[in-house]
VEXZA-496563 format. One record per atom (N, C-alpha, C): residue in three letters; x, y, z; residue number from 0; chain; atom name. Coordinates in steps of 0.2 Angstrom, whole numbers, plus 5000, padded with zeros to 4 digits. Atoms other than C-alpha are relative to their C-alpha. Layout:
aa,east,north,up,i,ch,at
ala,X,Y,Z,NUM,A,CA
...
***
This chain:
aa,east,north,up,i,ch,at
unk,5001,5008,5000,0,A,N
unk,5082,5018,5094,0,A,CA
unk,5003,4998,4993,0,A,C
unk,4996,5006,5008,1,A,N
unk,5093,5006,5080,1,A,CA
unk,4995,4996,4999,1,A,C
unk,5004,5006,5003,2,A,N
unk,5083,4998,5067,2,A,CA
unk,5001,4993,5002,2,A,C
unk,5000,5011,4998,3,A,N
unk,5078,4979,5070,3,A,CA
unk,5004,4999,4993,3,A,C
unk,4997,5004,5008,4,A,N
unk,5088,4968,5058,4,A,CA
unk,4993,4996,4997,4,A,C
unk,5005,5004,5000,5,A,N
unk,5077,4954,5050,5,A,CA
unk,4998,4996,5004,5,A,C
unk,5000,5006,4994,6,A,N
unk,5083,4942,5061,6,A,CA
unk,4997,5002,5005,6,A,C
unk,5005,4998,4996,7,A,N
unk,5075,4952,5074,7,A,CA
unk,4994,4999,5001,7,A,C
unk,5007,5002,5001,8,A,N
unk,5059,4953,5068,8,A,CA
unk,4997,4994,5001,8,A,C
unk,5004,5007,4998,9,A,N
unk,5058,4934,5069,9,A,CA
unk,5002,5000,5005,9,A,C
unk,4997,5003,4994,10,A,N
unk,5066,4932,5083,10,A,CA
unk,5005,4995,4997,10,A,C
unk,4995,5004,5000,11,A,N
unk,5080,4922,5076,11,A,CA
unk,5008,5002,4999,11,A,C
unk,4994,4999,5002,12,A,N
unk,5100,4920,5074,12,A,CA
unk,5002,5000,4995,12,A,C
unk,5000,4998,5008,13,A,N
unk,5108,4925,5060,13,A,CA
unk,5003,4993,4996,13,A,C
unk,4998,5010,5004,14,A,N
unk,5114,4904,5058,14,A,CA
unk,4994,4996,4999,14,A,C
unk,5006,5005,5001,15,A,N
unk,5096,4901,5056,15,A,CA
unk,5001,4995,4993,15,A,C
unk,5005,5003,5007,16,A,N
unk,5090,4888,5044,16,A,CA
unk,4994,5001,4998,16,A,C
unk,5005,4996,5005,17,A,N
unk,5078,4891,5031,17,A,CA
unk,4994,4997,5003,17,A,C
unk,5004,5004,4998,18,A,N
unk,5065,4878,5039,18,A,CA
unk,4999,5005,5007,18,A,C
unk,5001,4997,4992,19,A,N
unk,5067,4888,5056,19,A,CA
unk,4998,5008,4998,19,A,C
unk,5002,4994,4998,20,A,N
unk,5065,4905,5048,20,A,CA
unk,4993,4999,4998,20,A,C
unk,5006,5001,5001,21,A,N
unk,5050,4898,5040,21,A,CA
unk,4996,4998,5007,21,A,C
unk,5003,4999,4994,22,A,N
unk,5043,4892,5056,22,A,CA
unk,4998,5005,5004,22,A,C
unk,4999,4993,4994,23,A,N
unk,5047,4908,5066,23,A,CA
unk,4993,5004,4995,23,A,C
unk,5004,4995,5004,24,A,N
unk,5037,4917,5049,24,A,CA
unk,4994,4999,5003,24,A,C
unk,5007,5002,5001,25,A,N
unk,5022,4906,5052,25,A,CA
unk,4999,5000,5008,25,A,C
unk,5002,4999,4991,26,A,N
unk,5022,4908,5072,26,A,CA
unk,4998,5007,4999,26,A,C
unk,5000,4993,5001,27,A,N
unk,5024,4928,5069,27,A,CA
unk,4992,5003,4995,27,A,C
unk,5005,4999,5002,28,A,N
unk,5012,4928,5057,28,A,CA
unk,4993,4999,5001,28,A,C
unk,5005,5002,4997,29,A,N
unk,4999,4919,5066,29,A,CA
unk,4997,5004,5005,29,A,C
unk,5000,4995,4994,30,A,N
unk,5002,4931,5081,30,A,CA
unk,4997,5006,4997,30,A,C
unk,5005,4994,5003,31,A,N
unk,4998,4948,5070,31,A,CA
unk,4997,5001,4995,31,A,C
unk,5005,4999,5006,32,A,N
unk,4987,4944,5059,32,A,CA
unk,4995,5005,5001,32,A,C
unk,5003,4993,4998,33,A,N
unk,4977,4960,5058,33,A,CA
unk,4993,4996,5002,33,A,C
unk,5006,5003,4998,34,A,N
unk,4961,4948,5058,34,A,CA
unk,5000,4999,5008,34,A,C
unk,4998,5003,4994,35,A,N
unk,4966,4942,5074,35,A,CA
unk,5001,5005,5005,35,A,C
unk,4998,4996,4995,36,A,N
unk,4966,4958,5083,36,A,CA
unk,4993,5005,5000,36,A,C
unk,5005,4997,4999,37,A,N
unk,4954,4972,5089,37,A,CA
unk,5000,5007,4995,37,A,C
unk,5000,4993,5007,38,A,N
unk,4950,4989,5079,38,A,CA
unk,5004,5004,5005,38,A,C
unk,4993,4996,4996,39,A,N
unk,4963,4998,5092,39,A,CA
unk,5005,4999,5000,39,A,C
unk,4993,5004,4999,40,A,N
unk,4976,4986,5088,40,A,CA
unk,5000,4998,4993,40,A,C
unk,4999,5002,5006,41,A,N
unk,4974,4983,5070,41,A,CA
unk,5004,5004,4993,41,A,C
unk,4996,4996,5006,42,A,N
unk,4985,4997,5060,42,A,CA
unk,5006,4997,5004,42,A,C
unk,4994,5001,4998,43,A,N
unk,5000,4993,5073,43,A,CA
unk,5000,4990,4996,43,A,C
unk,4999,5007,5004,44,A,N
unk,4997,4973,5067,44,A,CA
unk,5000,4999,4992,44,A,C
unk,4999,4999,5007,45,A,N
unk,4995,4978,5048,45,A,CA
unk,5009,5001,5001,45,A,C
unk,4997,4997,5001,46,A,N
unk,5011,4988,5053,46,A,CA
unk,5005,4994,4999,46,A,C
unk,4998,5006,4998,47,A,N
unk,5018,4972,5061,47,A,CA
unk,5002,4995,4994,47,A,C
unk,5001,5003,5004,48,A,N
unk,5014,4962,5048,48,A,CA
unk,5004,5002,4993,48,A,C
unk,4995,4995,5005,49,A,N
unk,5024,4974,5033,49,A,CA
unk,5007,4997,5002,49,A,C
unk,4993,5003,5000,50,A,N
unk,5039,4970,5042,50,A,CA
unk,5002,4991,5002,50,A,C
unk,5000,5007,4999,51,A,N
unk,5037,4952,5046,51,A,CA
unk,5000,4997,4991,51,A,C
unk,5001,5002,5006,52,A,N
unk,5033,4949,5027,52,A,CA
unk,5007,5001,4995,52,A,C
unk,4993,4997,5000,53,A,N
unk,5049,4960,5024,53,A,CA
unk,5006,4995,5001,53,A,C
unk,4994,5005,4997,54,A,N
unk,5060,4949,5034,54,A,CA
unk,4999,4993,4997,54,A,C
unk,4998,5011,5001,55,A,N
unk,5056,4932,5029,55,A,CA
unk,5000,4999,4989,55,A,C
unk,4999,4999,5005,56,A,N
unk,5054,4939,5010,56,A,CA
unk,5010,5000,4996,56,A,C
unk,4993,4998,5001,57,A,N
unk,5074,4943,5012,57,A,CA
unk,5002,4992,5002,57,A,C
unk,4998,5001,4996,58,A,N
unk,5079,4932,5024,58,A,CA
unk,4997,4990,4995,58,A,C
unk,5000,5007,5003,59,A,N
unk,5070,4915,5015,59,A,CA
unk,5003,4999,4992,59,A,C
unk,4997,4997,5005,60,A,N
unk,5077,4922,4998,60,A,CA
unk,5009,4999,5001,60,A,C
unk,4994,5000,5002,61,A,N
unk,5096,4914,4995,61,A,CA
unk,5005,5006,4999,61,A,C
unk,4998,4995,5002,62,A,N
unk,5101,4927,4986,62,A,CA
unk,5001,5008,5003,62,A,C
unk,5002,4994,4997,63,A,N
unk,5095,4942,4994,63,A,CA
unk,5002,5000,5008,63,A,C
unk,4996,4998,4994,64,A,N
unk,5099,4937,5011,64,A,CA
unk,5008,4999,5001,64,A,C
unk,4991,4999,5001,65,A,N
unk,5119,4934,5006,65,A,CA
unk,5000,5007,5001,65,A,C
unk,4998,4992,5000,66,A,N
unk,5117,4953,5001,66,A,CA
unk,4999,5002,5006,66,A,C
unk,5002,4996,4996,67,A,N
unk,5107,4955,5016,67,A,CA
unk,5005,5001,5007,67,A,C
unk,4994,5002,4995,68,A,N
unk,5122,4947,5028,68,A,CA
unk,5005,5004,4999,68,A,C
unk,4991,5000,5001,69,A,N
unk,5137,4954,5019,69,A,CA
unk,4998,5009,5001,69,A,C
unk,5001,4993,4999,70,A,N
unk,5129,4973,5021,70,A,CA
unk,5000,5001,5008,70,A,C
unk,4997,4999,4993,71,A,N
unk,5126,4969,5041,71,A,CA
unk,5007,4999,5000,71,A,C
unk,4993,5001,4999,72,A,N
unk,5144,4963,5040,72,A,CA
unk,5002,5007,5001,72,A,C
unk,4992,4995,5002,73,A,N
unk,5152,4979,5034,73,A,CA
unk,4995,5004,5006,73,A,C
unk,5003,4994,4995,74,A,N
unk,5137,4990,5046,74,A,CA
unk,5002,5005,4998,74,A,C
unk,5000,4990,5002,75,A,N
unk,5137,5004,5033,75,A,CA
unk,4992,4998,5000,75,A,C
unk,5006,4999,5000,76,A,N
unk,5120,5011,5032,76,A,CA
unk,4999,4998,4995,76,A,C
unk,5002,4996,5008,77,A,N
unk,5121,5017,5015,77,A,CA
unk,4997,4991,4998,77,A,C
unk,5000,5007,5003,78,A,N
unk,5123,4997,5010,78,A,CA
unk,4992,4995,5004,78,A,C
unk,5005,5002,4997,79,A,N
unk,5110,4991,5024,79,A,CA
unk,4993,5002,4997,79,A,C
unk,5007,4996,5003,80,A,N
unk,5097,5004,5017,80,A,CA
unk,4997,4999,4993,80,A,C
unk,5001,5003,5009,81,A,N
unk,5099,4996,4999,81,A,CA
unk,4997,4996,5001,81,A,C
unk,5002,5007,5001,82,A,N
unk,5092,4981,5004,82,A,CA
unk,4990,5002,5005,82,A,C
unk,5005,4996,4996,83,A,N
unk,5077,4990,5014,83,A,CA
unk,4999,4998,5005,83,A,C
unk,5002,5003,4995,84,A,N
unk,5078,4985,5031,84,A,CA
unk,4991,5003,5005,84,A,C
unk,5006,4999,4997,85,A,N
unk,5061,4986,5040,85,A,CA
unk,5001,5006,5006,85,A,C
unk,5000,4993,4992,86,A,N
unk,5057,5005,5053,86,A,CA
unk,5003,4995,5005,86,A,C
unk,5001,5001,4994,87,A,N
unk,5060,5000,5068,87,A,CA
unk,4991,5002,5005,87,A,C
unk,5007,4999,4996,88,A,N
unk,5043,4999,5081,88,A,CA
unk,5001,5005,5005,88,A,C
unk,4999,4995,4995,89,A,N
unk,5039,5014,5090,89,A,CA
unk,4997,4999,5008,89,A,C
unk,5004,5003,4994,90,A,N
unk,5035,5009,5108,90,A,CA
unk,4997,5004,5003,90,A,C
unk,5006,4998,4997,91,A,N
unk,5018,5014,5113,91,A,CA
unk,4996,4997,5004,91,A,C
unk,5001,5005,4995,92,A,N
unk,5011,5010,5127,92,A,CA
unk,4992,4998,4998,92,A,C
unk,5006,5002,5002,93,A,N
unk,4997,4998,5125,93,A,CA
unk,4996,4998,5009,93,A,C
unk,5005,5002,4994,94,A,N
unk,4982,4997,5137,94,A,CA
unk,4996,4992,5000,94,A,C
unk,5002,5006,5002,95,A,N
unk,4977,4979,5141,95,A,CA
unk,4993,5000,5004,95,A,C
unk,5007,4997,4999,96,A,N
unk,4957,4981,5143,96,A,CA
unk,4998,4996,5005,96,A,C
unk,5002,5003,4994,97,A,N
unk,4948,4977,5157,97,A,CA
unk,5007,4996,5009,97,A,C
unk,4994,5003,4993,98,A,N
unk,4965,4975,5170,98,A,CA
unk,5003,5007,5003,98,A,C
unk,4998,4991,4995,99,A,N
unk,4969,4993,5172,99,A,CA
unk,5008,5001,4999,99,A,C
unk,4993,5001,5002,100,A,N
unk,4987,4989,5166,100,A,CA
unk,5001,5002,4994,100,A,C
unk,4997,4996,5007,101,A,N
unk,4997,4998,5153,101,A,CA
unk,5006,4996,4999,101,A,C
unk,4993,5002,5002,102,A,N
unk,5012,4990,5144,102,A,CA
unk,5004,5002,4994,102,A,C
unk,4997,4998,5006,103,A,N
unk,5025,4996,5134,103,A,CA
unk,4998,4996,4994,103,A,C
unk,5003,5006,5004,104,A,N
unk,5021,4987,5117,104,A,CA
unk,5004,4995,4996,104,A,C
unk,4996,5004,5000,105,A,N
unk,5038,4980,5116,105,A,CA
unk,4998,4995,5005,105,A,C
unk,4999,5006,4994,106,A,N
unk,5034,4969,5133,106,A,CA
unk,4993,4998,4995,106,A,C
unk,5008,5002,5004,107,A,N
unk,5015,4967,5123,107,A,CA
unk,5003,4996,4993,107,A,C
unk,4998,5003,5010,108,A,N
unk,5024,4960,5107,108,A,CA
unk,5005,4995,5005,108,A,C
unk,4994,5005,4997,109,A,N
unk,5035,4949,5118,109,A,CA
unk,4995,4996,5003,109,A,C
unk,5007,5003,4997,110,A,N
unk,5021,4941,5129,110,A,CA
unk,4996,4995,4995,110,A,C
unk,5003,5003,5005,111,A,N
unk,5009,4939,5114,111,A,CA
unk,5002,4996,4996,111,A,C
unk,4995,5006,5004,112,A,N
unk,5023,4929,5106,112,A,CA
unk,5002,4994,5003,112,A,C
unk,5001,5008,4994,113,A,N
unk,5026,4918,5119,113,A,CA
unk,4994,4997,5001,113,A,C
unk,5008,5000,4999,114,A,N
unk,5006,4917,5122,114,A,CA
unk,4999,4994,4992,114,A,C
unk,5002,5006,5009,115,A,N
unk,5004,4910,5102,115,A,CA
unk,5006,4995,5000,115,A,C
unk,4998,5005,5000,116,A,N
unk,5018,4899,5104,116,A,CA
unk,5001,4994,5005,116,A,C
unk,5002,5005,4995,117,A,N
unk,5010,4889,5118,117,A,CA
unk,5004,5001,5007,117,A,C
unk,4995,5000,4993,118,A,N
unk,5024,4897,5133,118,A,CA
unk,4996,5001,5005,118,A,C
unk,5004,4998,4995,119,A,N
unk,5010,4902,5145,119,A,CA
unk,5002,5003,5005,119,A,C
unk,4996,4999,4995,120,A,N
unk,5023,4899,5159,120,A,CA
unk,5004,5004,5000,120,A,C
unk,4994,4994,5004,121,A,N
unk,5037,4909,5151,121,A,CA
unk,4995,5005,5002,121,A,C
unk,5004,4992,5002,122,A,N
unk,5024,4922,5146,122,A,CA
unk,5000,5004,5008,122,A,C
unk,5000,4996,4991,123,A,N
unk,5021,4925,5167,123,A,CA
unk,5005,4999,5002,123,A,C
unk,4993,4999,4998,124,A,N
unk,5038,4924,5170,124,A,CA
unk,5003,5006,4997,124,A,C
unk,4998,4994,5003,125,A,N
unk,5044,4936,5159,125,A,CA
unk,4995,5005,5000,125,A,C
unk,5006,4995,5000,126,A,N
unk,5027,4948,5162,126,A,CA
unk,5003,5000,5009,126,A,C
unk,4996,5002,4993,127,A,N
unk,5033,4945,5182,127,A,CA
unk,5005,5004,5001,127,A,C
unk,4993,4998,4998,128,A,N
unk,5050,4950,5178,128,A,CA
unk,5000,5010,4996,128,A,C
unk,5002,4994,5002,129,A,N
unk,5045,4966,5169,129,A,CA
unk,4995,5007,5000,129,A,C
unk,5004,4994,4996,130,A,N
unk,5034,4975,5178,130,A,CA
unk,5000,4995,5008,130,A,C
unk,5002,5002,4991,131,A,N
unk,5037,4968,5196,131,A,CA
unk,4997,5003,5006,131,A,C
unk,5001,4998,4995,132,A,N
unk,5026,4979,5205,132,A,CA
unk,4993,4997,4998,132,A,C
unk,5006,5003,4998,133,A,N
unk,5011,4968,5200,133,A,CA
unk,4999,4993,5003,133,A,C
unk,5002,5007,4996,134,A,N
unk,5003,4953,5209,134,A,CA
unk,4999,4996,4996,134,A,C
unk,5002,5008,5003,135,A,N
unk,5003,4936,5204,135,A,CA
unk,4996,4999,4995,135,A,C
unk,5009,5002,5000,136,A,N
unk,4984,4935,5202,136,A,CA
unk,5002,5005,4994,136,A,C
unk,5001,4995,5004,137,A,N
unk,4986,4951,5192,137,A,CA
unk,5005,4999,4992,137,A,C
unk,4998,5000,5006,138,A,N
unk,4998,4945,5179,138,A,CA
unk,4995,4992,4998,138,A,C
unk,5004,5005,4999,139,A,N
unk,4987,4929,5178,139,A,CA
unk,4995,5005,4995,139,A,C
unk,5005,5000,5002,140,A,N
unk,4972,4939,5173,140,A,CA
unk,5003,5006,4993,140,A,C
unk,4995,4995,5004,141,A,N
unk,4984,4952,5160,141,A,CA
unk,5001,4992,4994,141,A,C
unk,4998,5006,5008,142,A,N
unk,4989,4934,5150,142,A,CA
unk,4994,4998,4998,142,A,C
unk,5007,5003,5003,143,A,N
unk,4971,4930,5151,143,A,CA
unk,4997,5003,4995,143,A,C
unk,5003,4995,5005,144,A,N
unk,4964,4947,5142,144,A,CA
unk,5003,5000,4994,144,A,C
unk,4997,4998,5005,145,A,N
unk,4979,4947,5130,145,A,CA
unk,5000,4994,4996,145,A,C
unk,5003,5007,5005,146,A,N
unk,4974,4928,5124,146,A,CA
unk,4993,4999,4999,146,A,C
unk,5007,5002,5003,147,A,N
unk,4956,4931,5123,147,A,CA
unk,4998,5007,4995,147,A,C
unk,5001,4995,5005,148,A,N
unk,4958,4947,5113,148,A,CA
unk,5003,5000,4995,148,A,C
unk,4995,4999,5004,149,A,N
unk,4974,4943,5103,149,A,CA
unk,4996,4994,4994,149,A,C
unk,5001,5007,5001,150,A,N
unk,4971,4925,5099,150,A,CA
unk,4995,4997,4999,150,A,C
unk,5006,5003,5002,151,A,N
unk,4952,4922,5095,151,A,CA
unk,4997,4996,4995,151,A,C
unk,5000,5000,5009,152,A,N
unk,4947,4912,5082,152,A,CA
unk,4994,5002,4999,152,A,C
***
């Protein structure tokens, strides 16, 4: 699997403004705040969090993200590697408690990100569109566990 860029990491283009990569930072980091999660889920959101700190450290940074641009340009590693781009996430399937459903923890980090930035409808659409062999109800009750265990305050 190819490392995430930065841009990745927040979810943004690489024409972002600084005000949007900030936003993204502060939605992303609201989302994996290791507080905000369970003791089964809190080393992958520490992990989470290393790279989101990462990416907006580069990326809100003038300087360093020009470097970090002109090295995606050329797509040599060696140059890419200088600047230390963030592992990539290993996708491990996460168990969503009490629903008897399993998700990769890529569609689990895409959900929960919709989820914290108010999409609810999205989130069961795209939950819908990625595992379609569950029912309605079932993904209904899937956004409900993973907003009352993610998102607590």
């Amino acid at each position: 699997m190819p490392e995430r860029t930065y841009y990745e990491i927040l979810d943004l283009e690489a024409t972002a403004t600084l005000e949007e990569i900030t936003e993204s930072y502060r939605l992303h980091t609201a989302a994996w705040h290791p507080d905000r999660h369970t003791v089964s889920n809190k080393q992958r959101a520490e992990d989470k969090m290393k790279q989101i700190n990462e990416a907006y450290r580069v990326l809100s940074n003038a300087t360093l993200r020009r470097q970090y641009d002109a090295a995606l340009r050329k797509k040599s590693v060696v140059e890419v590697a200088e600047v230390k781009p963030a592992p990539a996430p290993v996708s491990n399937p996460v168990q969503v408690p009490g629903t008897g459903v399993q998700l990769e923890s890529d569609i689990y980090d895409k959900i929960a990100l919709l989820l914290a930035r108010g999409q609810t409808p999205v989130a069961a659409q795209e939950l819908a569109k990625d595992m379609p062999n569950i029912s309605n109800a079932k993904v209904w009750e899937v956004l409900d566990c993973i907003k009352a265990r993610r998102f607590r305050r």
